[in-house]
Steps between C-alpha positions, in 0.01 A plus 500: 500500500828745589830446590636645780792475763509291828762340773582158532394365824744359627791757421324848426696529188312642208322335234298533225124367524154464324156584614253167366194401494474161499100365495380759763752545668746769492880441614858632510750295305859552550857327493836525703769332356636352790142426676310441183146544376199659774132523436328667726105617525448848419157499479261202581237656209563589192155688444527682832868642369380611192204655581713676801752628242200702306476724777858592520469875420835588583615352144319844374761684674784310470504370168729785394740465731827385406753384833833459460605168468651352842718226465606444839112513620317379771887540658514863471247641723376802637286618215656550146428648168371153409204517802115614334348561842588751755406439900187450601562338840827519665571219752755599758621187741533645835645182706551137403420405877173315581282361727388209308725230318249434182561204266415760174717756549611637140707768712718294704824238385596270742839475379523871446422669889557841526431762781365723235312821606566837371568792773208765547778745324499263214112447478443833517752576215270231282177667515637891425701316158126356430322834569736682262413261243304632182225297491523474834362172660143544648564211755797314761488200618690439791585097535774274662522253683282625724474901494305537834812408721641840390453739806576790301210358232249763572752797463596325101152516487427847560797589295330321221173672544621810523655496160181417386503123463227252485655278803435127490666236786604155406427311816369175607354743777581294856618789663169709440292179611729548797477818562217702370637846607810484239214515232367808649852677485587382129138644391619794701815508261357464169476114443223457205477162466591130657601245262394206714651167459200274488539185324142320656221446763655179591759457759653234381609672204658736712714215664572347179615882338603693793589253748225537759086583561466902385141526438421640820729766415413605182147549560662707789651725286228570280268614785802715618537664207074543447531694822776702375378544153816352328424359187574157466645280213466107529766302336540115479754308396314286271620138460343193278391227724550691860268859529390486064161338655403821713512781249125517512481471843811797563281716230179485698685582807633848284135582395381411872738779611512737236502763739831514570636243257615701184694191280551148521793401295581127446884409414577168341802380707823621296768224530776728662652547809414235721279353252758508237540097456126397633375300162288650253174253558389820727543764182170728444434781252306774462230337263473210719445771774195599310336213402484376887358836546219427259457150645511584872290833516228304289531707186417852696837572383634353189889416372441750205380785770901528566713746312888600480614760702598691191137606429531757697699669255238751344353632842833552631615694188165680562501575838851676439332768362336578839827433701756721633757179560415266221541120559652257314310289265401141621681381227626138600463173289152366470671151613604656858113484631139536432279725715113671539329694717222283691199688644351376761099522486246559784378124514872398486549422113843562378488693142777566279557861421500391139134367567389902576722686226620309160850489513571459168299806365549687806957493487459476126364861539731622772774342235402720184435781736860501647656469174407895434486561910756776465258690224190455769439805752343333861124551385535336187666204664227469798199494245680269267546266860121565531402402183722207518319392820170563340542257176712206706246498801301149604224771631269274666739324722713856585125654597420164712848484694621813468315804404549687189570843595759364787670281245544785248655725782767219592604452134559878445673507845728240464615642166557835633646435858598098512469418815322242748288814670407598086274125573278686744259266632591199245849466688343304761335268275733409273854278462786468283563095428769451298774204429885634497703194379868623582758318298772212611773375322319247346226772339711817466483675162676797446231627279273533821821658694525727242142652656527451813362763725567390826855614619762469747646755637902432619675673810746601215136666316491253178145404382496093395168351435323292715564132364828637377570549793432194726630260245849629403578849777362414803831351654702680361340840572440362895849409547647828347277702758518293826288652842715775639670516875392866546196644347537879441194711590362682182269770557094519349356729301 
């Protein structure tokens, strides 16, 4: 279908490799020739892929690009000449200590320990390089290891905020469980939103992933964070034959608390870090993702309800016009994960955004109208948004659910000032549920890398993307910055 480049496996070196379909199925094909010949699932259908890859709209804006040719790529990270998408979340690793030991962690190498964990000076240094950037990241993610050990994690925090950062915490969230109060003061600070660790409603899941019963705790941390109004994202680490069983279930549980629950993002394990050599039986894709979601929610939600990230291409180059600090485009590969908006009814169904608003004729507008954007004064754009609305409308179901005239008001909003509040009312209804399937050495294609818009950030301020990243830096970067003696106090805005 394309050829692209890969690693080998076993010895990272580069090769060159095919994208197949073979019957439904889509896979990576590649060769070392010391290790030999790999096959590896890419995506489990064929028709899902394909019908995935029409929605792509950031081929519109990037079919005139021309990189520069990178020989020495995926080894030559930060970002080069060679890179399509700019940052759209920057992940920032504040500790690699923890207080769990879990089975699937892509982030830690047994044979590789390190004391890794950047000074406050250091940290601090990260986030005013990312602030300076032009387009400058709308969002950090601050990860580990386990981020809450940090004492000084609330100051980072505020730091972040105050240079006008959509703050999100990596956490598996025992420490807030714990102790409710250090919620309160990283609300106080500017936290936005918890990116909870959640891989099931079974305990023994947790013993089998994280070494012991969390449940308890979780739900913990979710009425924690309801009290202190901080947004929460669920995220399980999805795995075939272990927690693949319970997507319905974990969905139901995200309408049930909608309230406060603002994503649930499922990750097919990624066979790296401590997870590197586990065998492939357990391998999941996106598509596969969706098709369980059509099976287990009954149909309410179906596998072609799921888009790529990338369609949000057109509103974004809209909204720009409205926006003092423009993002970046979501611009990464339609293979990196499928997502939709689910809004949750009054009697408790769960309805694809898509089922209110026609995609297709809806972004198809947006596309045209961004193509000429820079010719369009603000008026002219909002009524051309209106009359989009108007023709791609399912009008009976929006009046039934929603309400026409407070529909219409959050579509315009969102377009001129994109941000959670611009949902009004619908907020509290409504979900993102998405798949992100990071890559592993047996997957990665440098095509996909080549899009990536999840970076990085280094002590020494170099941008590699995500999968990059924890496949091929990780170690290295972790050893060249080991956990200093003597922190040095750095002083807040």
């Amino acid at each position: 279908m394309n050829k692209t480049e890969s690693i080998c496996p076993k010895c990272l070196e580069k090769v060159e490799a095919e994208i197949r379909q073979e019957e439904d199925k889509i896979v990576i094909e590649k060769k070392c020739k010391e290790h030999g010949f790999f096959s590896i699932p890419h995506w489990q259908s064929a028709k899902i892929f394909n019908y995935v890859e029409k929605f792509d709209y950031f081929k519109h804006y990037a079919k005139n690009a021309d990189p520069i040719e990178n020989s020495k790529c995926p080894f030559s990270c930060g970002l080069c000449n060679n890179h399509l998408s700019q940052t759209v979340i920057a992940v920032i690793d504040l500790t690699k200590r923890c207080d769990l030991d879990c089975s699937v962690c892509f982030a830690s190498f047994p044979e590789h320990e390190t004391e890794y964990e950047p000074s406050k000076n250091e940290i601090l240094k990260m986030l005013e390089f990312l602030s300076h950037l032009n387009p400058k990241p709308p969002a950090v993610l601050f990860s580990g290891g386990e981020p809450l050990l940090r004492e000084d994690l609330a100051e980072i925090i505020r730091f972040a905020h105050k240079l006008g950062f959509l703050t999100i915490l990596a956490t598996n969230g025992l420490r807030i469980a714990k102790s409710p109060s250090l919620a309160a003061k990283l609300k106080e600070s500017g936290l936005n939103i918890v990116y909870l660790q959640f891989d099931s409603l079974k305990d023994e899941v947790y013993k089998e992933l994280r070494g012991r019963a969390l449940l308890k705790e979780k739900l913990k941390v979710i009425e924690v964070c309801r009290q202190y109004d901080i947004e929460v994202i669920l995220v399980p680490t999805l795995i075939n034959g272990i927690n693949n069983g319970e997507i319905g279930d974990i969905i139901r549980f995200a309408a049930e608390n909608s309230h406060i629950v603002r994503g649930l993002v499922f990750q097919p394990i990624a066979f790296t870090g401590k997870a590197a050599n586990s065998h492939l039986i357990n391998a999941w894709t996106d598509s596969a993702f969706a098709e369980e979601v059509e099976k287990q929610t009954l149909n309410e939600i179906r596998a072609e309800d799921f888009f790529p990230v990338s369609i949000m291409a057109p509103p974004i180059t809209v909204m720009r016009k409205f926006m003092k600090k423009p993002w970046p485009l979501f611009s990464c590969s339609p293979h990196c994960g499928v997502v939709n908006w689910i809004y949750v009814s009054k009697n408790g169904r769960l309805i694809p955004l898509n089922k209110l608003l026609n995609f297709e004729k809806f972004f198809g507008t947006l596309l045209k109208l961004s193509k000429t954007i820079d010719s369009k004064g603000k008026a002219q754009i909002l009524l051309t948004l209106l009359f989009a609305a108007v023709r791609s409308l399912n009008w009976g179901v929006v009046q039934r659910e929603v309400g026409i005239i407070t529909f219409f008001k959050t579509v315009l909003r969102v377009h001129v000032s994109p941000t959670y509040r611009s949902l009004g009312s619908i907020r509290r209804r409504m979900f993102l549920l998405g798949c992100m399937a990071f890559m592993d050495r047996y997957n990665f294609d440098i095509n996909r890398v080549k899009r990536c818009v999840i970076h990085y950030v280094t002590p020494d301020l170099k941008r590699i993307p995500f999968c990059t990243y924890n496949n091929i830096y990780r170690t290295t970067i972790e050893a060249e910055h080991p956990k200093k003696a003597v922190k040095a106090k750095a002083k807040l805005p």
